[in-house]
Steps between C-alpha positions, in 0.01 A plus 500: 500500500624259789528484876830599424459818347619836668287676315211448224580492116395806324305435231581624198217347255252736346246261414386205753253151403118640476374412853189250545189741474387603856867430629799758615841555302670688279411546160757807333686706713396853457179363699660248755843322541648290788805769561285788495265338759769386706642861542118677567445263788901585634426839448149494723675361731756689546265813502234382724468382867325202624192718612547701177590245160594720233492405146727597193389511149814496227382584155642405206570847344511851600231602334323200659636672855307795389187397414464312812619817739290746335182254450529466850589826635237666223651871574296807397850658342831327362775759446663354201811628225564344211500119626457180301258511294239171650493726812294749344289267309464341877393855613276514217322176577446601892358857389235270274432245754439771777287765280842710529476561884883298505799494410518849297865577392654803634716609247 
């Protein structure tokens, strides 16, 4: 990137240099990559306010998208047909994790 630049690169690498221990950066991109970073802080700001920051988390997958709405949202009932097949083993893991108070499929 230079002072010239419109816009940033996008990275395309999947695999970065090993970071000094204690130190930030990237390290492989389904964790953490410069263009993915980039567009969560865009997208904050573009859904926040300056009393209110927002902040957007992309995920590398769907099923990655899933995990992290349901873990978070932990509902008692999912109403679920058919589907991939990691969602329900997603649903299964909630139900174990919360004694099977969450995330029981509806069928």
């Amino acid at each position: 990137a230079t002072a010239h630049d419109v816009s940033p690169p996008l990275s395309l690498s999947t695999t970065f240099t090993c970071p000094e221990p204690g130190s930030d950066g990237h390290v492989y991109s389904r964790i953490s990559n410069p263009t993915r970073e980039r567009c969560e802080t865009l997208l904050g700001a573009i859904e926040g306010t300056p009393s209110s920051p927002a902040r957007a988390v992309l995920y590398a997958s769907g099923l990655a998208a899933t995990f992290g709405a349901l873990s978070r949202l932990l509902p008692s009932r999912v109403a679920i047909s058919g589907g991939y097949h990691g969602t329900h083993q997603v649903l299964e893991q909630l139900q174990r994790i919360s004694g099977g108070a969450n995330c029981n499929p509806i069928q």
